[in-house]
N, C-alpha and C positions, 0 to 999 in steps of 0.2 A: 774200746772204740772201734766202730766197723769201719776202718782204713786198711788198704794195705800196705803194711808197715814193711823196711826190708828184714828177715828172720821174723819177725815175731808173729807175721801172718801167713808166711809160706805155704806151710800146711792146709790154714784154713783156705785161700785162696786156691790149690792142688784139688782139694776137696769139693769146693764150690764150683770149679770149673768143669769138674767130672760130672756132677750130679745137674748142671747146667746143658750137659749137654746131649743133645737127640728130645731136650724137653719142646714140648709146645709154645709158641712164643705169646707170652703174655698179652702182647697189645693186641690182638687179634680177636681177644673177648670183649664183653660188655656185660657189664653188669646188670644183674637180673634185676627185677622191678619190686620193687618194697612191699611187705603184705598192704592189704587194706586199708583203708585211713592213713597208709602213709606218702607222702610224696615219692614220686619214681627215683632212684639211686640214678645219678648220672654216669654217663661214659667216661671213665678213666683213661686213658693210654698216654703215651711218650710226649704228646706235645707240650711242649713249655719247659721239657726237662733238659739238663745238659749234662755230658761226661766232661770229670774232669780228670786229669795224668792220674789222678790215685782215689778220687774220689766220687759224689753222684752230686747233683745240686738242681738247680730250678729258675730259668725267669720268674721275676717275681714285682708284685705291685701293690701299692696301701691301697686303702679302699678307696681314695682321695685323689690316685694318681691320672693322670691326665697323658693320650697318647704321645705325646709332646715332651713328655719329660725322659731322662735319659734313664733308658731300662737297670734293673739290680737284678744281679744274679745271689739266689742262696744258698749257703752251702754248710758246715761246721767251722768252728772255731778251730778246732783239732787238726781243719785241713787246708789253714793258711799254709800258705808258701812258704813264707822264712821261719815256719816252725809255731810250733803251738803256744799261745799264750800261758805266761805262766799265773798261777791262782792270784787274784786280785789283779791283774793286768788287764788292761783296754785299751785296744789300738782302734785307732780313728785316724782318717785321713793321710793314708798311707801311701804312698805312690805305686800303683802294681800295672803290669802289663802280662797280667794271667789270661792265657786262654782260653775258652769254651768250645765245646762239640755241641752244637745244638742239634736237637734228634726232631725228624718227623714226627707224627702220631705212631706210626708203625714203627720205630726208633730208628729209621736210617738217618744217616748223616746229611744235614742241610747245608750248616757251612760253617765257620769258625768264628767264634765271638772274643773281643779283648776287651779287657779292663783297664780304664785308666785309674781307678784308685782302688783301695778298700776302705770302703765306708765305714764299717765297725767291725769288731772281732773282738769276741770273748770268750772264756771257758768258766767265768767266773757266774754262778745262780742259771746261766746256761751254759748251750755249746753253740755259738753262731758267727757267723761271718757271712756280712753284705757287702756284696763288689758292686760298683757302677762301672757300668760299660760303656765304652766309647760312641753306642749310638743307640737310638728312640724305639721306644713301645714302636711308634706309626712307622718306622724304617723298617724292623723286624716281620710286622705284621704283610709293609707291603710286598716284601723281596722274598718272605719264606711260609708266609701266610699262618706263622705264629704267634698265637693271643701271651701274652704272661699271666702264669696262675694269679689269683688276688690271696692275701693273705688276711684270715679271719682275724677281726678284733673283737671275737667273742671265745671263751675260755672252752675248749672240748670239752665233750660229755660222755660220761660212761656209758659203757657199752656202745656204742655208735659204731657204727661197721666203716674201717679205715682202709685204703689203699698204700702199701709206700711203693714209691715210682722210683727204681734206679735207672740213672742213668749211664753209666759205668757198665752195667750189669744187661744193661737191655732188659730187666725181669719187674715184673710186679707181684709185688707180697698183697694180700689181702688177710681180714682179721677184723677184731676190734679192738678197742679200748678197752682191755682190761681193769684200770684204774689208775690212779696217781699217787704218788709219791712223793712223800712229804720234804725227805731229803735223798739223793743217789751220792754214793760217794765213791769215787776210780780214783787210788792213785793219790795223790795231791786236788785232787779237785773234787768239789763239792756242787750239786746242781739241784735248783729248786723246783718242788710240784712237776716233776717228769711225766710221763705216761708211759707206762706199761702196756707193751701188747699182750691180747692171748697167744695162745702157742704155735698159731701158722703163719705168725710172720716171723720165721725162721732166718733175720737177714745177715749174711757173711759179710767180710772183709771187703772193700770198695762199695756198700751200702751206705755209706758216710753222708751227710749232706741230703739224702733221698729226700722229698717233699713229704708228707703224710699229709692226704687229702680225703677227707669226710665225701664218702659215698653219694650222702643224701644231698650235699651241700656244693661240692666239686672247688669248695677252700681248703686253701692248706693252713691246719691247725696245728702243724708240729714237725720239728726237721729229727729224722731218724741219727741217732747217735752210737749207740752203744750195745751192748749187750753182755751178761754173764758165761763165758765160755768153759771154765774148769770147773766151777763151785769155788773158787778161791775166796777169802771175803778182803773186798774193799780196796781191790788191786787193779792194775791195770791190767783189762779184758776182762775183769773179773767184776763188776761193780756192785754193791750193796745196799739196802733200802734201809734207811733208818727213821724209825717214828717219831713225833713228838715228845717220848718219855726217851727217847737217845736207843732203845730197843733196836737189835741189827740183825734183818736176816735177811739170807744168801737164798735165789733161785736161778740153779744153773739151768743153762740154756734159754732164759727168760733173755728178753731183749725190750731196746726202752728210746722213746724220745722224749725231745726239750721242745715245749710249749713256742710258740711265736705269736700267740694273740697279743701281747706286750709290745712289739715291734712297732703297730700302725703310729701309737700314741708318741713312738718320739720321733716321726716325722713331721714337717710341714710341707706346704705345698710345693711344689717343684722337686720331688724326693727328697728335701734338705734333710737332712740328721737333724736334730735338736734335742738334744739331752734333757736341758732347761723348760722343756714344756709341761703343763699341768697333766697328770698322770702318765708322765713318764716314768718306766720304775727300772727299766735298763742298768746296770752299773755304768759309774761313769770313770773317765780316767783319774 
């Protein structure tokens, strides 16, 4: 799991912050223009993202959401506050007053965002956690002139050229979609249809929560999780791909996200959670 853990990420974070630094600062590109016949790649950078104490996450919005409703923040399950959910566990409507760092497009600091609940949290077929914040899409947009991502309710596609946006890191990975994952399994936890990146999205420890947003699209189709760090199989830091026939193989240095096209279907209007709604597939508590 890309958090920084105390001990067990040390090094990687040592690491990361070396290799971080004197680099060129990510937000400062634009993505180049899609061959022929294809629509232009839109401009990626920091806006809409947010650091959080240990983690990276996202303003975030269903496709349905209306300025007026009160903004969610997205981040991992892994990197709730009072600890990670355990396997089959779902937490819903949890009382939290967590923090945000909301970044500029260039990733400076705007202003500090709070939470008054956690809307859902799981590690169970994914890794997710939605906070509602204490104040509106239209309040954010007017005071700091930031939009929140939309969240795709249509399933990634291979190969597709992905961005993950840290915010913790101030860095953006670029890549693609390498392919999906039938089951990933870290640990005690098990996580459904994941996506695998190719190989240059190389993301370290406080990557947790990153948005993954479709080039072409400028949706976020997937919140960055994890990744293989030793070759271990099936361990924590270490996770494993297993097929339909239970077949298990290990690719270290491989790193991987959990789908969010799932997500839109179990809201209704006014951000409400709704578990009980027709294609909702969420776990429920």
């Amino acid at each position: 799991m890309k958090k920084p853990l105390i001990g067990a990420f040390s090094a990687l974070l040592l690491a990361g912050a070396t290799a971080l630094a004197g680099a060129v600062p990510a937000s400062a590109a634009t993505v180049a223009t899609a061959p022929a016949k294809a629509a232009p790649a839109v401009t990626v950078n920091f806006a809409g993202t947010v650091a959080l104490d240990d983690c990276s996450g996202s303003v975030v919005r269903m496709p349905n959401s209306v300025a007026s409703d009160p903004a969610l923040v997205l981040t991992n399950g892994h990197c709730l506050e009072t600890g990670m959910p355990g396997p089959g566990e779902v937490i819903t409507d949890q009382p939290s007053s967590r923090t945000f760092t909301l970044l500029s497009a260039s990733g400076g600091r705007l202003t500090t965002l709070r939470a008054n609940k956690v809307v859902y949290s799981t590690m169970t077929d994914t890794d997710v956690t939605l906070y509602q914040l204490t104040t509106t899409y239209s309040s954010i947009k007017s005071r700091y002139g930031i939009s929140p991502l939309t969240i795709s309710a249509a399933h990634p596609v291979a190969g597709a050229a992905i961005k993950v946006v840290s915010g913790y890191w101030k860095t953006v990975y670029s890549c693609n979609v390498d392919g999906f994952v039938y089951r990933l399994e870290e640990g005690d936890w098990t996580w459904k249809d994941s996506v695998r990146y190719t190989s240059t999205c190389n993301t370290i420890g406080g990557t947790s929560g990153s948005p993954v947003i479709d080039t072409s699209s400028g949706l976020v189709v997937a919140v960055n999780n994890t990744g293989n760090e030793n070759g271990e199989t099936c361990t924590v830091d270490n996770p494993c791909e297993v097929d339909q026939n239970g077949n298990v193989t290990v690719h270290q240095g491989t790193n991987y996200a959990e789908e969010t096209y799932g997500i839109p279907a179990c809201f209704a209007p006014g951000n409400q959670l709704d578990l009980t709604l027709s294609g909702c597939v969420l776990p429920r508590p």
